[in-house]
Structures are given as structure tokens and as C-alpha cells.
N, C-alpha and C positions, 0 to 999 in steps of 0.2 A: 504494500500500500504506500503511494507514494504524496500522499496526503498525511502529515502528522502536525498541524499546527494546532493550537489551544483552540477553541471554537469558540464561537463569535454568538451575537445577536443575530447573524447572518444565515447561521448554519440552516439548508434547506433538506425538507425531508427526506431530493435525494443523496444528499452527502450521507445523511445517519443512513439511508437503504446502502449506501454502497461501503460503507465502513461493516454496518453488521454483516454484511454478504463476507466482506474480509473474516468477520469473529468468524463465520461459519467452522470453518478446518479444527480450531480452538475447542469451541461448544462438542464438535463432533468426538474429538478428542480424547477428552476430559469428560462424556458423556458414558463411558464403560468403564466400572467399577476394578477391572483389571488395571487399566490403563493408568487409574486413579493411585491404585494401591502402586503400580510402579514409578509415578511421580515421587510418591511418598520416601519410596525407597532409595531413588535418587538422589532425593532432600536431605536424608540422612548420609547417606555418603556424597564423598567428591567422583568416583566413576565407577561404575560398575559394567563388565562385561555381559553375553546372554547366561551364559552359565550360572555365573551367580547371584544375577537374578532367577533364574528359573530353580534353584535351589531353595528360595524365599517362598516361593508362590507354587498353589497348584496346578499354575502346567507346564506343557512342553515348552521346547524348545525353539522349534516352527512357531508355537503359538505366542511365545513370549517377543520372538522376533517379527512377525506380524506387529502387533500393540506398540512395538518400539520404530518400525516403519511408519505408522500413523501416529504420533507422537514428534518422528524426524517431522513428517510433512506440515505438521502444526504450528512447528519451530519451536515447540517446548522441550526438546530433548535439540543435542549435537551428539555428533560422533567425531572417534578421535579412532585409529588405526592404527594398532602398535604390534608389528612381527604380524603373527596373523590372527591377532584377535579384534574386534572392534568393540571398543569401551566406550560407553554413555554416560551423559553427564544433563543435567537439569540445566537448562539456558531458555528465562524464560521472560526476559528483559521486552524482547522484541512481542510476545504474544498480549503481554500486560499492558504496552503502550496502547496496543490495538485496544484492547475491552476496556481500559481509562478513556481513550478516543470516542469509543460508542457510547461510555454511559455520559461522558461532559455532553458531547452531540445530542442525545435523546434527552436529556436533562434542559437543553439549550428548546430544543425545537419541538419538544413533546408538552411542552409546560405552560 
């Protein structure tokens, strides 16, 4: 989204449509209880590989790396690649700007 200023008196309804269409990926995200629990897990450590996360939680492997694919695409997770393992890390700077965006926006022009 390449709209990120503080919102105005100005802001029209469809700036807040086209910001929340951004939260969509976000909402979606953070919408499965899995996905949740491995924020969580993130939170508490600085990186974690699949393996140990899937050692935390009840599932696979495939399934843990699914959840953490839609998490990358959210931009609440990063990945970092070291030898041949790929370790995650909670980065959620960029996904927060967005949903403070939408709520100042619907706040501005829902009110």
C-alpha cells in the first residue's frame, strides 16, 4: 500500500475501501486459531525454524509450513535462510501501520 499518511478530514470512503481491501491478507491471516497460536510462538522467541514449531503444536509439518506461507504473504512473519533451514521471525511493523491506517481512516470518515 503505497498510501501511508495520517488521515485527514478529507479521507473518502474510497480510501478507507481501498486500505481495508489492503487489511484483507492481515484479517485473513490472523483469522485461524493455528496461525494465531504461531504468532504467539514467534512472540516469545526471536526465530524459530518448521520443526520447532511443529514440535509446539498439533501438526504437521506441511501443515505448519502452509500457516507460515500465509502469515509470509500477510507480512507478519519474515524468513531468514541459514544452510538449509528457513527460520521465522514475527515482523509485524508493516501489517500494524496498515490496520492503525484503517481504523484512523474509518474513524475519520465513518463518524
Amino acid at each position: 500500500m503505497s498510501k501511508k499518511t495520517a488521515p485527514t478530514q478529507d479521507v473518502t470512503l474510497e480510501d478507507v475501501l481501498a486500505t481495508f481491501r489492503a487489511s484483507a491478507p492481515i484479517f485473513n491471516a490472523l483469522g485461524d486459531k493455528f496461525r494465531q497460536d504461531i504468532v504467539m510462538l514467534l512472540a516469545q522467541q526471536e526465530r524459530l525454524n518448521v520443526g520447532q514449531i511443529a514440535e509446539q503444536m498439533p501438526l504437521s509439518r506441511p501443515a505448519i509450513s502452509h500457516h507460515l506461507k500465509v502469515l509470509l504473504q500477510a507480512g507478519l512473519v519474515q524468513m531468514e535462510r541459514v544452510s538449509r533451514e528457513n527460520f521465522y521471525s514475527l515482523s509485524v511493523d508493516e501489517a500494524l501501520a496498515t490496520l492503525r491506517l484503517f481504523v484512523e481512516q474509518a474513524e475519520v470518515s465513518c463518524t
